[in-house]
C-alpha positions in Angstrom: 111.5 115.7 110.1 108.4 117.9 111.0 106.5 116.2 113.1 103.3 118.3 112.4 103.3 117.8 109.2 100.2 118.2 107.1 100.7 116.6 104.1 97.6 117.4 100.7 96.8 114.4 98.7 94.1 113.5 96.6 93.1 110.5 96.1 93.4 107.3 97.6 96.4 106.9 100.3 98.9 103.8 99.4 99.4 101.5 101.6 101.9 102.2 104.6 100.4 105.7 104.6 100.1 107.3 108.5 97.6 109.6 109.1 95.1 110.7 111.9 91.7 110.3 111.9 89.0 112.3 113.9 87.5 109.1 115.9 90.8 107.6 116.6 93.4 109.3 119.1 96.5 108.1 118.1 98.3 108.0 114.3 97.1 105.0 112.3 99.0 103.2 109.1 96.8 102.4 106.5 97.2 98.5 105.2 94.3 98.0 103.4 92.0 99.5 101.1 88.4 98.9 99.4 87.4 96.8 102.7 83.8 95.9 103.3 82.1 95.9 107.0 81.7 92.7 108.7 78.1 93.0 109.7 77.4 94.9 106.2 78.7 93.6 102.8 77.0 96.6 100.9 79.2 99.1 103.4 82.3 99.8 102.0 85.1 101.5 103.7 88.1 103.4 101.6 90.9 102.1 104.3 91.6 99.5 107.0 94.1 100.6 109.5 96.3 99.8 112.2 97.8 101.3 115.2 101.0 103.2 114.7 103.6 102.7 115.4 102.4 99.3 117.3 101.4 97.6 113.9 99.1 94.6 113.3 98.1 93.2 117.1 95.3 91.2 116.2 91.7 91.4 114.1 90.5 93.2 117.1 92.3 95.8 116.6 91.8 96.9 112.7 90.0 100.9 112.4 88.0 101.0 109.0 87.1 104.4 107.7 87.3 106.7 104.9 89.1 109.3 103.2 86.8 111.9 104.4 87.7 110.8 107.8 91.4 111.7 107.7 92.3 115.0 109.4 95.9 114.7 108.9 98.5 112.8 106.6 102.4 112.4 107.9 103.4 110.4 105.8 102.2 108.9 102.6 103.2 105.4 101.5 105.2 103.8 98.5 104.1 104.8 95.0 104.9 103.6 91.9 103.6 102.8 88.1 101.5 99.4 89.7 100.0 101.6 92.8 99.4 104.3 90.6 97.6 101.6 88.2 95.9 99.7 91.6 94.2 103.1 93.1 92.4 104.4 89.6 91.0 100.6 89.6 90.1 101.2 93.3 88.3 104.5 93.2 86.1 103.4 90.4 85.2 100.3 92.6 84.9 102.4 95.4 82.2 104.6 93.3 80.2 102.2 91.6 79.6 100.0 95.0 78.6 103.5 96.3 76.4 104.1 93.5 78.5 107.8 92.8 78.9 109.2 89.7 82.4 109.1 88.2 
């Protein structure tokens, strides 16, 4: 396995994805997506993220950001026909609670 891998995807990352991101030092695994900020309904983040390999420790310790945000992707999570389905769904929420155009 390469362990520098740099993997291109566009698009929202599944869930169980594991990518870095520029304002966290360590590799993250995506297990959420379409979040909103606590102290900001109307601020929507494209993931919600935990340590890696630690996991889930505790609320305290979930990273929101976005796509953008990702400077490197090791590994990208299950896909299938429903995920496939889930993430057009998502972007388009994603979009319209950002007031983008399509």
């Amino acid at each position: 396995m390469d362990k520098n891998q740099n993997i291109k995807f566009a698009g929202l990352l599944p869930v169980g994805s594991v990518v870095s991101c520029a304002s966290e030092g360590k590799r993250v695994m995506i297990i959420g997506r379409g979040h909103s900020a606590a102290d900001d309904e109307n601020v929507r983040y494209d993931y919600c993220s935990v340590l890696f390999p630690e996991g889930f420790i505790d609320g305290d310790h979930l990273f929101f950001h976005n796509h953008r945000d990702i400077t490197k992707v090791y590994r990208v999570g299950y896909i299938n026909d429903s995920e496939m389905e889930l993430e057009a769904k998502l972007e388009a929420y994603l979009r319209d609670k950002r007031g983008l155009d399509a």
